[in-house]
PyMOL commands that place a pseudoatom at each C-alpha (Angstrom):
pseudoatom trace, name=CA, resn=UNK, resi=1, chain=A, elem=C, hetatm=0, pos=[45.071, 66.730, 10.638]
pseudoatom trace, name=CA, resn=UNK, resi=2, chain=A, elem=C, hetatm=0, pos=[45.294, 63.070, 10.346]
pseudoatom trace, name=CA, resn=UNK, resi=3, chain=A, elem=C, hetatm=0, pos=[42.510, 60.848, 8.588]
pseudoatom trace, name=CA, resn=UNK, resi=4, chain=A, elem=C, hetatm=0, pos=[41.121, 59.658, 12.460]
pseudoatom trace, name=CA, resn=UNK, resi=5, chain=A, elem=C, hetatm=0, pos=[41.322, 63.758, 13.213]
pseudoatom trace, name=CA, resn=UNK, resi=6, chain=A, elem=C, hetatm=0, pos=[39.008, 63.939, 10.026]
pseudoatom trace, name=CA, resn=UNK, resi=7, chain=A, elem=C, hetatm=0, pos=[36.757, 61.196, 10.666]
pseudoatom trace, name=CA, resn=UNK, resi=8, chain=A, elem=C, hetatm=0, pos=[36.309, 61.765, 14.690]
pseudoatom trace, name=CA, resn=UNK, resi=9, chain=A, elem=C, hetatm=0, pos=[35.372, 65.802, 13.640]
pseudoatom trace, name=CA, resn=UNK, resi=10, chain=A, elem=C, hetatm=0, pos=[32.173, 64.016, 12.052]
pseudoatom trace, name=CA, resn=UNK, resi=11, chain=A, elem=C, hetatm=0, pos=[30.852, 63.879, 16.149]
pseudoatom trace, name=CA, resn=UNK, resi=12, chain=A, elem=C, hetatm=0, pos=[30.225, 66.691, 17.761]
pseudoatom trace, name=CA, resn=UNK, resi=13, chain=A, elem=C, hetatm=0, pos=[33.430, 67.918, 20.314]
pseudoatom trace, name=CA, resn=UNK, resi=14, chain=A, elem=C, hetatm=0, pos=[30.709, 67.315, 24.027]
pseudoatom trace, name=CA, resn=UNK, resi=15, chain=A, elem=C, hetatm=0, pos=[30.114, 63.761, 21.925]
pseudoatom trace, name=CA, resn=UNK, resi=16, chain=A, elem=C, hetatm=0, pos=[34.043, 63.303, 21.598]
pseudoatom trace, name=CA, resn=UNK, resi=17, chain=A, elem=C, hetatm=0, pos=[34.551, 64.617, 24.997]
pseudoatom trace, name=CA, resn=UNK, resi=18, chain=A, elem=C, hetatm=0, pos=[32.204, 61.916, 26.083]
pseudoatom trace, name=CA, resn=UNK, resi=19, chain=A, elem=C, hetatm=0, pos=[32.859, 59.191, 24.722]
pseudoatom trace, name=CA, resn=UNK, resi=20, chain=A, elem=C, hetatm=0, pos=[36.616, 59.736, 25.853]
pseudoatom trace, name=CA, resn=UNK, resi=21, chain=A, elem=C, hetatm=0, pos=[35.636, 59.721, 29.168]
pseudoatom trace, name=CA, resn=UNK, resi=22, chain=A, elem=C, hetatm=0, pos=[33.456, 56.529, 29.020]
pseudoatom trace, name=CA, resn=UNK, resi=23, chain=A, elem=C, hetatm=0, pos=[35.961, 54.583, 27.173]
pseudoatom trace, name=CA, resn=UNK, resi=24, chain=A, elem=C, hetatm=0, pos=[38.871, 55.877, 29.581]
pseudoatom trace, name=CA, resn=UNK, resi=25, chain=A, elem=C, hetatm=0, pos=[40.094, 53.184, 31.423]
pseudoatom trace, name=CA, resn=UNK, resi=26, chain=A, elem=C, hetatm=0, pos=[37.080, 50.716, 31.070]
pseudoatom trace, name=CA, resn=UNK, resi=27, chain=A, elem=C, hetatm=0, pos=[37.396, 47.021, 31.445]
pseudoatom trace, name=CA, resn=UNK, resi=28, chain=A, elem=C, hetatm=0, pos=[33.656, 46.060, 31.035]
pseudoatom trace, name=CA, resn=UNK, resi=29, chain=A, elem=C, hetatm=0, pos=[32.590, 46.974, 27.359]
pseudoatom trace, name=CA, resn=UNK, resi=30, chain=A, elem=C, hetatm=0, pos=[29.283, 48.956, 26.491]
pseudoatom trace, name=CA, resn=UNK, resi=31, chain=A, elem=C, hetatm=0, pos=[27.199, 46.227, 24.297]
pseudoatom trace, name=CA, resn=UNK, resi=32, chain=A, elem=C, hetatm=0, pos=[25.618, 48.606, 21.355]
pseudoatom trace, name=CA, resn=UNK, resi=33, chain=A, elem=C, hetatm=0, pos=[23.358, 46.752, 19.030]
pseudoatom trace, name=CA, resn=UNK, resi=34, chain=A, elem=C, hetatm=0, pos=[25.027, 43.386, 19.915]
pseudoatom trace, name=CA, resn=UNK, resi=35, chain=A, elem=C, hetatm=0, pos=[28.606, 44.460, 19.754]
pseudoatom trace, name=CA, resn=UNK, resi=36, chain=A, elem=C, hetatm=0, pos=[30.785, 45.001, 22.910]
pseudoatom trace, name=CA, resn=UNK, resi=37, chain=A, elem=C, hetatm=0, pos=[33.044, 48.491, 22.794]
pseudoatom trace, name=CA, resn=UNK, resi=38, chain=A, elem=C, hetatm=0, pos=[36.234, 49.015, 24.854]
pseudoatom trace, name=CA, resn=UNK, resi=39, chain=A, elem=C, hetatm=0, pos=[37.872, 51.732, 23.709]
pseudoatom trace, name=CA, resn=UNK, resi=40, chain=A, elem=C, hetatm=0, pos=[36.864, 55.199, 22.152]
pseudoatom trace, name=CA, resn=UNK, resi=41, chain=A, elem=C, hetatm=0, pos=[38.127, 54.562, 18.866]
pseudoatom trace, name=CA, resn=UNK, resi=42, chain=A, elem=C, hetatm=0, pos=[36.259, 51.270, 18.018]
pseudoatom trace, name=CA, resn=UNK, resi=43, chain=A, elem=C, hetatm=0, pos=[32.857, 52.940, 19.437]
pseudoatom trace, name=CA, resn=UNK, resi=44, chain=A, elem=C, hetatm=0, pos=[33.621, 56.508, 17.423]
pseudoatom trace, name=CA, resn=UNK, resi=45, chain=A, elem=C, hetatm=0, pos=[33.981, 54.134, 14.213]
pseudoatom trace, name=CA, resn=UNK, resi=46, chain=A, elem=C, hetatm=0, pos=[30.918, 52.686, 14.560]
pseudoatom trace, name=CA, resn=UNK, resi=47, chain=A, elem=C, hetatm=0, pos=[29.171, 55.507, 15.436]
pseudoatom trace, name=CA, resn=UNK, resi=48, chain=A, elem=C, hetatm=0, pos=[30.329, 56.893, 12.117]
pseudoatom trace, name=CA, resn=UNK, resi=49, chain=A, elem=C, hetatm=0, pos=[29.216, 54.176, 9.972]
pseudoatom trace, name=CA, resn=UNK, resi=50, chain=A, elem=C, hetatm=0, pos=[25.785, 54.561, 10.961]
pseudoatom trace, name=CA, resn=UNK, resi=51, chain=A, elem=C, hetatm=0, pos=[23.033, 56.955, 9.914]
pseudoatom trace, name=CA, resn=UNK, resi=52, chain=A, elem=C, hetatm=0, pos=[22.480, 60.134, 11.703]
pseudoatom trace, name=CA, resn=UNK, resi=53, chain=A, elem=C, hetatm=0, pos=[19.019, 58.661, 13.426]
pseudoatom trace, name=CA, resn=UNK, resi=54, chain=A, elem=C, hetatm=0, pos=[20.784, 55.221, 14.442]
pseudoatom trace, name=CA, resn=UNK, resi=55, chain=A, elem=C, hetatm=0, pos=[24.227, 57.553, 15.402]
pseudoatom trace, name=CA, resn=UNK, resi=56, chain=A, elem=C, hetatm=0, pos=[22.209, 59.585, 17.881]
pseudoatom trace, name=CA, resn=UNK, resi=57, chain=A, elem=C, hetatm=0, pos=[20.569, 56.682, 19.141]
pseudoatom trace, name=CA, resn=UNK, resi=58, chain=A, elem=C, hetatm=0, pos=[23.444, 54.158, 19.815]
pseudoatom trace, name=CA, resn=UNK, resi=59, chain=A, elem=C, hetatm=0, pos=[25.341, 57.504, 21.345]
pseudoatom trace, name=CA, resn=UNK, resi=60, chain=A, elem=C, hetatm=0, pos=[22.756, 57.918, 23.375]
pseudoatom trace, name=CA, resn=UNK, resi=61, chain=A, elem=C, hetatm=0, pos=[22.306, 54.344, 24.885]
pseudoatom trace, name=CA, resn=UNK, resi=62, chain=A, elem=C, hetatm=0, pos=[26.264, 54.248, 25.005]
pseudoatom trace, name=CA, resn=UNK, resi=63, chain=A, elem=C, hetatm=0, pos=[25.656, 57.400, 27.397]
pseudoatom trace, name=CA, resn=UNK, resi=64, chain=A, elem=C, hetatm=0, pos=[23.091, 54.982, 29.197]
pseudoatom trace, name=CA, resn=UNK, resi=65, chain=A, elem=C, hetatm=0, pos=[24.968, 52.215, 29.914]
pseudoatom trace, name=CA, resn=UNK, resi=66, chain=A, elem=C, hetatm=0, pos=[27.930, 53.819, 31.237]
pseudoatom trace, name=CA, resn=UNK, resi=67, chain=A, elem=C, hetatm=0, pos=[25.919, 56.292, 33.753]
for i in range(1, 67): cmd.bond("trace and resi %d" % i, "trace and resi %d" % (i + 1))
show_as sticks, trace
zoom trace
């Protein structure tokens, strides 16, 4: 298991599956608390430096925006 492996296992798998699937491909970027996101890894790192209330929050308004 590498140390992303170990850090991503922090979110839920449906969160991981999600956010995957979001990020796939996307050109415009999802603008969470003032900071644009492109890819899965730069939004699962953030999501991991926050606190479990904020986390939940900014995954949920990341579901949001791409719907």
């Amino acid at each position: 298991m590498t140390e992303d492996d170990a850090d991503e296992s922090a979110l839920s798998r449906p969160q991981r599956r999600l956010l995957r699937r979001i990020y796939n491909g996307r050109t415009e970027p999802v603008v969470i608390d003032g900071r644009p996101f492109l890819t899965f890894r730069e939004a699962s790192r953030y999501l991991l430096t926050l606190p479990d209330d904020a986390r939940d929050a900014a995954y949920l308004e990341m579901k949001r925006q791409a719907g």
